[in-house]
C-alpha positions in Angstrom: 0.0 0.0 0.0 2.9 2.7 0.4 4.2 2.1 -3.1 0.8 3.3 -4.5 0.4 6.0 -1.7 4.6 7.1 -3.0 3.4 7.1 -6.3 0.4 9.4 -6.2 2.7 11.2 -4.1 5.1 11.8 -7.0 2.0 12.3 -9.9 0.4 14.8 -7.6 3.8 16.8 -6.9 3.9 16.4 -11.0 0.6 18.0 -11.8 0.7 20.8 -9.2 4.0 21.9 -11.0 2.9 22.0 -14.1 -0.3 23.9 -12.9 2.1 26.6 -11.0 4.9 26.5 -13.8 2.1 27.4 -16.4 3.3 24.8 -18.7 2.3 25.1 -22.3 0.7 28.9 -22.3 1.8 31.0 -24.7 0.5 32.9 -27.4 0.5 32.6 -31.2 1.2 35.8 -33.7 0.3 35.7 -36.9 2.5 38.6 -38.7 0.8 39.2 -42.3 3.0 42.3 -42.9 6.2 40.4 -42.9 4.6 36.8 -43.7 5.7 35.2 -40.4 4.3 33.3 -38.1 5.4 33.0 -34.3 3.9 30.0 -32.1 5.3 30.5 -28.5 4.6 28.4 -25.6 6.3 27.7 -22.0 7.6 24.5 -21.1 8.9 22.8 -17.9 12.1 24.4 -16.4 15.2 24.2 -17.9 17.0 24.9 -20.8 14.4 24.3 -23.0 11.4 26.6 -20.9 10.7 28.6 -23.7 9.5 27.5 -27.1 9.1 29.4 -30.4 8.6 28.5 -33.7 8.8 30.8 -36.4 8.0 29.8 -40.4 6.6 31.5 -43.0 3.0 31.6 -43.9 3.6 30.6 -47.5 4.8 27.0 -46.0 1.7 26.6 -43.8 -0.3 24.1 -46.3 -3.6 23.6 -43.8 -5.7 24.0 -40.5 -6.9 20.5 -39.2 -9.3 19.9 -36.9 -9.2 16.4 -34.7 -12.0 15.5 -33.1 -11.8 12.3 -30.5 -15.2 10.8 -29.3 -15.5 8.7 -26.6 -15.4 8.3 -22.9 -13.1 11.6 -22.4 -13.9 13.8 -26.1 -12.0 16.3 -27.3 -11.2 18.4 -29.7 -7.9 20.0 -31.1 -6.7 22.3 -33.9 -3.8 21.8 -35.4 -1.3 23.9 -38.4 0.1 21.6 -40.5 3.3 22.9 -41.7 5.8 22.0 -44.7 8.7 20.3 -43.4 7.6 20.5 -39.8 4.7 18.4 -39.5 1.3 19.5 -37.5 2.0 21.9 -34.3 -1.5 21.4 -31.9 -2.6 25.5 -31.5 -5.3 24.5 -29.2 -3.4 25.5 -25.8 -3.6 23.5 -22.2 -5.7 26.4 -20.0 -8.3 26.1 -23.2 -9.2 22.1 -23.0 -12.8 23.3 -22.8 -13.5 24.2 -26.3 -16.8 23.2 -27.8 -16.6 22.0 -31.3 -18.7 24.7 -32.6 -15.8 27.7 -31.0 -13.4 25.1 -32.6 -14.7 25.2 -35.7 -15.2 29.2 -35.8 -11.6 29.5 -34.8 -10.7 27.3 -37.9 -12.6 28.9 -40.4 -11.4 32.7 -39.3 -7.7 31.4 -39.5 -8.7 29.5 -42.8 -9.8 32.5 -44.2 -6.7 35.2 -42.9 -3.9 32.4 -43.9 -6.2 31.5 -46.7 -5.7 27.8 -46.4 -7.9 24.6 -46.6 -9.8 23.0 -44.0 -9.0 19.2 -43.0 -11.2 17.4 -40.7 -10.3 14.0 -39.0 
């Protein structure tokens, strides 16, 4: 029994940092002056806490939506990017998104990028 209590110890101590830490806020710029776009978020301590990504709008080639049904649903948006694969926009103090905000918040980037749609 003091394994298990030890190891909620240690997930508990886990989550509570990550809640205090802020871990994965951020913001995203989209720059359509200069063509760039900046995606930054915070990660844990170290020296990798902060994270930005920076490409050009000409090499983002869609907005995806992924939509998970099931016992815990979800929802998240995604930027799929030439040469760097799909980077997840939908940010960790936003979990609560209805598909329908999702959606809207696809179709008004759709439009500004002026990019497809791509459901899965």
């Amino acid at each position: 029994m003091s394994f298990y209590g030890i190891a909620g110890l240690f997930i508990s101590s886990y989550l509570w940092c990550t809640i205090l830490w802020n871990v994965g806020s951020g913001y995203d710029q989209f720059d359509r002056k200069e063509g760039i776009v900046s995606i930054f978020r915070w990660g844990f301590p170290g020296i990798n806490r902060r994270i930005l990504l920076r490409f050009l709008m000409q090499d983002i080639q869609s907005i995806r939506i992924q939509n998970k049904e099931g016992i815990s649903p979800h929802c998240i948006l995604y930027i799929e990017v030439r040469g760097q694969g799909a980077i997840p926009l939908s940010r960790t103090n936003k979990t609560f998104l209805t598909l329908d905000k999702i959606e809207e918040k696809a179709a008004e980037l759709a439009y500004f990028l002026n990019v497809p749609i791509e459901v899965f």
